[in-house]
N, C-alpha and C positions, 0 to 999 in steps of 0.2 A: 764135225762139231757134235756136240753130246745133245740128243735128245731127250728132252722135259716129257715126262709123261703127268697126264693130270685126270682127275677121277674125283673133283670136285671136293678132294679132301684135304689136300697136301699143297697146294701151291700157294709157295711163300712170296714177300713184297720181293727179295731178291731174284729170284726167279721171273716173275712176271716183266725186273726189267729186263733180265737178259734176253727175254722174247718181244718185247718190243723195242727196243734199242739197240741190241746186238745180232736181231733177227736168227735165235734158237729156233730150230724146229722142234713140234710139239706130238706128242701122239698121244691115242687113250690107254687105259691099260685095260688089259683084258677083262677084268673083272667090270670096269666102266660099259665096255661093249655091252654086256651079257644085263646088265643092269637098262639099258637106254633101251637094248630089243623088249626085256619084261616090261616095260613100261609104256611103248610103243603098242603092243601087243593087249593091254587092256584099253586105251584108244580105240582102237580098232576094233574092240568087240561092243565095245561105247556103242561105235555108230551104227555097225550091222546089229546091234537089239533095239536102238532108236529110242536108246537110253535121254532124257533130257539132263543135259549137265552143262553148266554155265561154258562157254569159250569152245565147246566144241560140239554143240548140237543147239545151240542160241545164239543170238546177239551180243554185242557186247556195250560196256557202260548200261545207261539208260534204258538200252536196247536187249538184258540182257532177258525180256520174258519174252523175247520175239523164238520161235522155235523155227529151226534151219531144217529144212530135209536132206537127206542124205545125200540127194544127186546134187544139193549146191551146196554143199562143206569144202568143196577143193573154191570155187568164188567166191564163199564168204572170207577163206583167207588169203586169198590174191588182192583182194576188195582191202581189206584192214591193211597190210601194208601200204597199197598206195595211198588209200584216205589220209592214213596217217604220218605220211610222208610227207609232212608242214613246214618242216625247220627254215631257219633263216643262221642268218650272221656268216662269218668267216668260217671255213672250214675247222674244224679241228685237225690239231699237228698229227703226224704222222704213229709219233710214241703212243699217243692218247688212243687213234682210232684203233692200232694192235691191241693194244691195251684192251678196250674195249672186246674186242672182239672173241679175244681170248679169254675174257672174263664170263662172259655167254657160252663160248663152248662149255668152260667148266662148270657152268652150274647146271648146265644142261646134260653134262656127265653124270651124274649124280642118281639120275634117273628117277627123276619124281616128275618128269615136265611133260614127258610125251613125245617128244620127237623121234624121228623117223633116224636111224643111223646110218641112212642114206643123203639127210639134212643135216645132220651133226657133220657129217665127212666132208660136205658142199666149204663146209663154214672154217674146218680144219685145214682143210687144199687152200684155200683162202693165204689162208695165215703163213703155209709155210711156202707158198709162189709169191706171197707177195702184193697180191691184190687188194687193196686197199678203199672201199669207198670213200666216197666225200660228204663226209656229215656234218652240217651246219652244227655250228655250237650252240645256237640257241633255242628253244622252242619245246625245252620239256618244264613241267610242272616238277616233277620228282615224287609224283603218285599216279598209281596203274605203273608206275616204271618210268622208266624213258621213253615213252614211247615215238615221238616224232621221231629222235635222233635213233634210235635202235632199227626205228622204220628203213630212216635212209643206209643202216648198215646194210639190211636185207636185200633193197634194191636190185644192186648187181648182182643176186644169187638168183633173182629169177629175170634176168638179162635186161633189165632196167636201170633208170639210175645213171650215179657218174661213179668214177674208180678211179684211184692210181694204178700205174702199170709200169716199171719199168723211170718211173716220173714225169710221165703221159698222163694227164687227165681225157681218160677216153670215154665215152659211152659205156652203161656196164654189161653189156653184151660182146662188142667187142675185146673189153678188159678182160672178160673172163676167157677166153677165145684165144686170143692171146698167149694167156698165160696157161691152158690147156687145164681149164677147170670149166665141167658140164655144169650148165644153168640146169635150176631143178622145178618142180611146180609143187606148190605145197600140199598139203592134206592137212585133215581134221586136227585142230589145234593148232599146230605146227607153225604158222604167222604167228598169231599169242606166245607161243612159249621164244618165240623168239624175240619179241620186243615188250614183253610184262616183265621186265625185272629193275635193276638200279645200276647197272652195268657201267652206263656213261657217266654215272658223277661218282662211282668209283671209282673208275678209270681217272680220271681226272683227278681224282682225291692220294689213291693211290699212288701216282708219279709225283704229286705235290708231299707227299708225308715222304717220302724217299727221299725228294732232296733235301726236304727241310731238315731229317736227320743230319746229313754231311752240313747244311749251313749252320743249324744251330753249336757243332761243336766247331762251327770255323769264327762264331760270334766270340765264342771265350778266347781265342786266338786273337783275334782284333782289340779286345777289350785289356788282354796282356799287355801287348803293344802301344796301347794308350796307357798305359799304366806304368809301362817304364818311360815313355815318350814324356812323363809328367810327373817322374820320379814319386810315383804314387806309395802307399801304406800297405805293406801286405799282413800286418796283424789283421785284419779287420779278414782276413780268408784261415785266423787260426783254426784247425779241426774242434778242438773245446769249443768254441763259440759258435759251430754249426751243430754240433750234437745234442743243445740243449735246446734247438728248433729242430728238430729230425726230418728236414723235409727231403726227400732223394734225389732230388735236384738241385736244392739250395749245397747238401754236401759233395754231389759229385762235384759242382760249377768250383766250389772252392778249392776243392781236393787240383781241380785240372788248372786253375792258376797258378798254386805253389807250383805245380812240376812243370808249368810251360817257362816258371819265372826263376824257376832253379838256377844257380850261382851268379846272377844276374847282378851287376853293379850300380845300377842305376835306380832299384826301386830302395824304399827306405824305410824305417821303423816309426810309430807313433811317438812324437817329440821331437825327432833327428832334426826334418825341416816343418813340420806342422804335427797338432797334435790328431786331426780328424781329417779325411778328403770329403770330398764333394759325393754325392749320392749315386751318380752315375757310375764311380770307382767305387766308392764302399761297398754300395749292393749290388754290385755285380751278382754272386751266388743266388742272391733273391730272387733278382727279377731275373736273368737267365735260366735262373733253374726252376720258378713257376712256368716257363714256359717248355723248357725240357717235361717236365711233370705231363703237361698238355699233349706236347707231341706223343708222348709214351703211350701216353691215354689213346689218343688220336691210330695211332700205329695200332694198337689190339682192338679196336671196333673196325680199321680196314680190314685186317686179315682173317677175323672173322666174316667179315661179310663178303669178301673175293672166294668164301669157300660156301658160300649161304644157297639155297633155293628163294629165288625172291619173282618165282611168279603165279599166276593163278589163273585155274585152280590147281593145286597141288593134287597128286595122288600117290597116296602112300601103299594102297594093295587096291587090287580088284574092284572090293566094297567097302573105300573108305577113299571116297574124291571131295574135295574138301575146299571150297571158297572160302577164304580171307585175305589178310592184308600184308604179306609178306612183302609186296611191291612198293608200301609204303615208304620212303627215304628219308622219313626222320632219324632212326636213327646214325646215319652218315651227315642228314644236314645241320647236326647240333655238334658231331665230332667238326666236320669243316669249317664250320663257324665258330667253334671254338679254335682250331688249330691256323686261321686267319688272326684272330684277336690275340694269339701267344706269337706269332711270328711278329705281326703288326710293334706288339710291345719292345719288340728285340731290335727297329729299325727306330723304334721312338729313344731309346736310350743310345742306340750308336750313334745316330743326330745328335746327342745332347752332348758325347765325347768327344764327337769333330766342333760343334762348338770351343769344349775348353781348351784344344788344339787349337785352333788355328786364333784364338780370341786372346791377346797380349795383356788385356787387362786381368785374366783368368789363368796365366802362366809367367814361366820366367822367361819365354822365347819370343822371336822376331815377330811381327803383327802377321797375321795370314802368312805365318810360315815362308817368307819371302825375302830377299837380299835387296833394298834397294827399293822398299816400300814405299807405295807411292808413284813411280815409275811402273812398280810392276804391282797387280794383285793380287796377286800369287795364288791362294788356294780361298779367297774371300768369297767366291758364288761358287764353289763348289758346295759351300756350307747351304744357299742361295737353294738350287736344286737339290739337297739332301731334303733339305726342308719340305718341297715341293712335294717329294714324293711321301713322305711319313704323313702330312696332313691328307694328300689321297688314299693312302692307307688307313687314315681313322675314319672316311667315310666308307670304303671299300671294308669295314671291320664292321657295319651294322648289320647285325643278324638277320640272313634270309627266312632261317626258319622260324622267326616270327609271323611270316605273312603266310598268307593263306587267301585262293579264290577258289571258291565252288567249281566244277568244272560238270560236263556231262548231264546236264538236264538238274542239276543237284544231288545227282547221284553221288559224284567224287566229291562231299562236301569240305574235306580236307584235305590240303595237297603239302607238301614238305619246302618245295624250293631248293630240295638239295643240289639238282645241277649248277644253279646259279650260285649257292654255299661256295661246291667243289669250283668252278673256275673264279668266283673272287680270291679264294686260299688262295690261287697258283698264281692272280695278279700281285699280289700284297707280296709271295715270296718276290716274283720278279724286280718289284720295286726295292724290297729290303734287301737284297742282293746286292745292287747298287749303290744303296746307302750303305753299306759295310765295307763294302770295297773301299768306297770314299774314308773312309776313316782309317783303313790300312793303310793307304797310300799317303793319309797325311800322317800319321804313326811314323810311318818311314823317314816322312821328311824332318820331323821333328826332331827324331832322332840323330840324323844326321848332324842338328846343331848341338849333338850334346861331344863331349871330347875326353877319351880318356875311360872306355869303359868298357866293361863287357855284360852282352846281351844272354839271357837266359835257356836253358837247353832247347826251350822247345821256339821258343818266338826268333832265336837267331836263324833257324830252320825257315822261319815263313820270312824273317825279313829278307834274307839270303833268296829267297824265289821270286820274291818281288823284286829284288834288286836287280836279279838277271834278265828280268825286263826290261824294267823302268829305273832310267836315274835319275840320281839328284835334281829338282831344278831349280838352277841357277837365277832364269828369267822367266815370263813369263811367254806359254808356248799353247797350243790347243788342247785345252785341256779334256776334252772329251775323248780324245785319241790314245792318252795313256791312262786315264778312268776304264776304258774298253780293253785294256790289256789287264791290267787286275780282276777287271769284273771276269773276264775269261780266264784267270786263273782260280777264281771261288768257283767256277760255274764245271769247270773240269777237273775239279778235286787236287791239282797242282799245288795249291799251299797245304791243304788237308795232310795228305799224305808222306809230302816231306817233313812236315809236324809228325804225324804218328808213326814214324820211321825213327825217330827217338826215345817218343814219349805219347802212353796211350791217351786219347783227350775222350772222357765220357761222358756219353748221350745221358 
């Protein structure tokens, strides 16, 4: 398997999943080494001149004029991990904690942080046996960094803590033991540069902008499908009429309709059978592609910040160590709270599609899409829980990074929220996920009642995948059972890809 090398410069959103998804081994590159010992090596003379410098010859927050002696700098940072090892809630998934942790090494590559390359190596053996801690999801502010949840990263590296191992939740002394990785003991700075950064709501943000990329060009897929499904207008996606609003998203969105809706029998011209559609068909380009725009957005503030120094203090040479606010996560907590509020939008309008589907007063087709209506409900509470989830989405859409508590004696008197930004994005997609599925699967069925026609290059492709699932229904059967088969064909790229196996669909 090809090892990813990283140096805090280069590592792209694809890459980071193939290392926590596909479990790539990672290494530094030489020049990263030679960079992390110079920077180790003014550390070190920090302490033997008894230099005073914030986080490794003082206290930290509040604490930060309390002056450390040299003989307790290896306590003060045993000390600040455990203190700060608070978290609560459910663990984070598996992807997220690699994630995570790999994001720390590289910025600790980079060699502005201090760390010992005996502590970078602890943390890179990690990654590639497999050792995994158990980090509660909850309990960072998103200023000073992550710090509880980075805390509990650390744990098992100095044999504390809990771990995965193997899919054992063990002790992390044992875990590491186990997996034949030496627990280490820190030195001066070394705790700090390990959990002052933004690591964990990038991580989280990070795997959330990845899939949303594959969901939002699977949304133009679903919105085709309802479109032939309702023998929709495709003038309203002419190129003239996106070029005189130039937005990059409003043209890609339209651009990817004509070619998913190519030779297609069923959609039809302004006049044929109506002169205008409904708003959730017309704008399609709009509102799909204001939110393309967002993710795009969203997508160059992660991968800038997965290659960032985001802890403190920074040292840039010998005599130039440097406090400020790099750990701050605003900027991630206003991309993920934007990139919530563009996905959010994209489950708000597929809900309004499965409406004119499945709604007989709003189409030429059978009530709730069903044979024998009345008898059967056919797809009538699916619309029911589409619902359910889009309105949890507009409260899960109110911006974290509006809020703000003092933290630290008033020291931290402004904190970000961005952990909490990056995991509402990742609920919001989960939930819009499901409501787009929902709307394929009735696209399909709709389709089915139509006779005599041919489906367009690209959506004969997805309806063709879903078919090989899920068929027709006749009556009415559990319907959460074949919702779960579609949602697990958006969720493993399965429609996506035999779509873009014809015809490219652009972000």
């Amino acid at each position: 398997m090809e090892i990813i090398h990283i140096d805090g410069e280069n590592l792209t959103l694809e890459n980071l999943v193939k290392i926590c998804r596909d479990d790539y081994p990672i290494q530094l590159t030489e020049e990263a080494v030679v960079k992390v010992q110079k920077s180790r090596d003014i550390v070190d003379k920090i302490v033997k001149d008894s230099k005073v410098i914030y986080g490794i010859t003082t206290g930290f927050g509040k604490f930060s004029d309390v002056v450390i002696t040299n003989e307790d700098c290896k306590t003060l940072q045993k000390n600040l991990i455990m203190s700060h090892a608070c978290g609560t809630g459910n663990p984070l998934p598996r992807d997220v904690v690699r994630a995570i942790m790999v994001l720390r090494a590289n910025a600790l590559s980079k060699g502005f942080s201090g760390i010992s390359p005996k502590t970078l190596e602890c943390l890179l053996q990690m990654i590639n046996k497999k050792v995994h801690p158990v980090i509660p999801e909850k309990g960072s502010l998103g200023a000073s960094g992550d710090l509880a949840p980075l805390s509990h990263m650390v744990l098992p590296m100095l044999g504390e803590g809990l771990a995965e191992f193997n899919g054992e939740i063990l002790h992390g002394k044992e875990a590491m033991k186990k997996a034949g990785v030496d627990t280490i003991e820190l030195t001066a700075k070394e705790g700090l540069a390990l959990i002052n950064g933004t690591q964990v709501m990038t991580a989280v943000g990070a795997l959330a902008i990845y899939d949303s990329i594959n969901f939002v060009k699977v949304c133009d897929i679903a919105s085709a499908l309802t479109i032939e499904a309702l023998r929709g207008i495709t003038d309203a996606f002419n190129p003239g009429l996106h070029a005189v609003r130039p937005h990059k998203g409003q043209i890609d969105t339209a651009e990817n309709l004509l070619k998913l809706l190519e030779n297609s029998t069923l959609v039809t011209s302004q006049g044929e059978l109506r002169v205008q559609d409904a708003y959730t068909l017309r704008c399609v380009p709009q509102v799909h592609g204001a939110s393309k725009d967002a993710v795009n957005y969203v997508k160059e503030k992660v991968e800038i910040e997965m290659n960032a120094v985001t802890d403190n203090p920074i040292i840039l040479d010998e005599n130039t160590i440097l406090s400020g606010g790099n750990f701050h996560g605003q900027p991630m907590a206003i991309s993920f709270d934007f990139l919530g509020i563009a996905i959010s939008e994209l489950a708000n309008i597929s809900e309004r599609r499965l409406e004119r589907l499945i709604n007989y007063q709003l189409n030429d087709l059978p009530p709730f899409l069903v044979k024998k209506g009345g008898l059967n409900s056919g797809f009538m509470i699916t619309q029911y829980a589409a619902a359910a989830l889009v309105s949890e989405n507009k409260i899960l859409a109110h911006p974290a990074s509006v809020d703000s508590i003092p933290s630290s004696a008033n020291q931290e008197d402004h904190v970000s929220m961005g952990t909490i930004a990056a995991r509402k994005s990742r609920e919001i997609l989960n939930n819009a996920i499901r409501v787009v599925s929902t709307e394929i699967l009735a696209a399909c069925q709709a389709i089915d009642f139509r006779e005599n026609f041919n489906l367009g290059v690209g959506t004969k492709e997805a309806y063709k995948v879903v078919r090989n699932r899920v068929s027709f229904i006749e009556e009415d059967i559990v319907m959460y059972e074949v919702l779960d088969k579609v949602t697990e064909l958006l969720e493993n790229g399965e429609i996506l890809k035999a779509v873009e196996a014809v015809t490219p669909v652009k972000l």
